[in-house]
C-alpha positions in Angstrom: -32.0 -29.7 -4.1 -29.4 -27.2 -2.3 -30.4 -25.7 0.6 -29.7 -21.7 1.1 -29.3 -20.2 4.0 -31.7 -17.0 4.9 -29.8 -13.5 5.2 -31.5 -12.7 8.0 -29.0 -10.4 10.4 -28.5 -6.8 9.8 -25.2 -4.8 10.1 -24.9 -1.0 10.5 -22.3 0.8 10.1 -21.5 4.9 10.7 -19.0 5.9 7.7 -18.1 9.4 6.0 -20.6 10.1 2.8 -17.3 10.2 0.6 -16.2 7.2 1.4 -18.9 5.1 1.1 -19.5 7.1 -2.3 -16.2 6.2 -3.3 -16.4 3.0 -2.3 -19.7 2.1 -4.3 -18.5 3.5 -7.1 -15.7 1.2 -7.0 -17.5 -2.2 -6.1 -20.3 -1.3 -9.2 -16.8 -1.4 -11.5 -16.4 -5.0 -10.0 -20.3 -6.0 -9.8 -20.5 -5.8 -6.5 -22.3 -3.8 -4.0 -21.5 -2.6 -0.1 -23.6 -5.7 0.6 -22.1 -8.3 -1.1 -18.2 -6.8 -0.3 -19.0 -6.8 3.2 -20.5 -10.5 2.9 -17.5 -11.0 1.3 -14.8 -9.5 3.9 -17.0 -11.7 6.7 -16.3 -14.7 4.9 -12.6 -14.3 4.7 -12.4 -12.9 8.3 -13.7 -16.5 9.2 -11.8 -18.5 6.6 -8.4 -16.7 7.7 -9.5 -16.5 11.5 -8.4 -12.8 11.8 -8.2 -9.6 9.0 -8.1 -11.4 5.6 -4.7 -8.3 5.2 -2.1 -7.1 6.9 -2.6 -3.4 8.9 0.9 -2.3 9.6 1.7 1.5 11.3 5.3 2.6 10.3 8.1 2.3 13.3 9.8 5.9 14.3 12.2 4.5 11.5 10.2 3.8 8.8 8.4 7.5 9.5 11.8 9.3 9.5 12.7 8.1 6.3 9.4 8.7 4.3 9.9 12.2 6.0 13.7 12.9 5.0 11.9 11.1 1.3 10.0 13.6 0.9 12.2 16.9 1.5 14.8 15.4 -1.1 14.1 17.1 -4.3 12.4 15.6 -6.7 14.5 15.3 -10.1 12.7 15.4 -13.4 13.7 13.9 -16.7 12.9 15.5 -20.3 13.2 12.2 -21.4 13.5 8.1 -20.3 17.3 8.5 -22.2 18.3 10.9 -19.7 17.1 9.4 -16.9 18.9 6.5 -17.7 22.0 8.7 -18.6 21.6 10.0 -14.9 21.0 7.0 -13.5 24.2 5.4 -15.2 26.0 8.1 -14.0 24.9 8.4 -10.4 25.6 4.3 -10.0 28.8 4.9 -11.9 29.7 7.5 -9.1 29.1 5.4 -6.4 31.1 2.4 -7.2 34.2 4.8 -8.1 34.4 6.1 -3.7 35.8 4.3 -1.5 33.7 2.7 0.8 33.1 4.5 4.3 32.6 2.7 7.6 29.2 3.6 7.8 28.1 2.3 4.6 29.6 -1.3 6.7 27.7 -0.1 10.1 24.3 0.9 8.3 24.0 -2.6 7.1 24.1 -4.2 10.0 21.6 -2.5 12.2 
């Protein structure tokens, strides 16, 4: 006969309504409830020895990019044939310049 251990230790935990709303409704799609996914996170906590994912804030870099991103303007496509006609075009474009010497110095930084 297997021997189970008893759940005997309580956790709490402060969160926003909405999220742990969200949240439930999300673990009931897998069968799971806050319970069990927090059992769940524990375990891998101990079986990786640290945060069973990766949390990773952008460098100044990374943030001016996603910021020059998303002042570009966004181009939209009747159709997937003219997207691809674009596309064709655009890459057709670039390999007819002649290559600058920051196109060389950007790849190496």
């Amino acid at each position: 006969m297997a021997t189970s251990t008893l759940k005997t230790t309580d956790i709490r935990s402060r969160i926003e309504p909405e999220l742990k709303s969200q949240a439930s409704a999300i673990l009931a799609d897998c069968g799971l409830n806050i319970s069990d996914a927090v059992r769940l996170f524990l375990r891998q906590v101990v079986a990786q020895q640290g945060l069973p994912f990766a949390i990773k804030q952008p460098n100044a870099t990374t943030l001016a990019a996603m910021e020059q991103a998303n002042k570009m303007p966004k181009a939209r496509f009747k159709t997937a044939k003219t997207l691809f006609n674009d596309l064709e075009k655009t890459t057709s474009q670039k390999r007819a310049r002649p290559p600058r010497s920051s196109d060389f110095t950007r790849q190496f930084r």
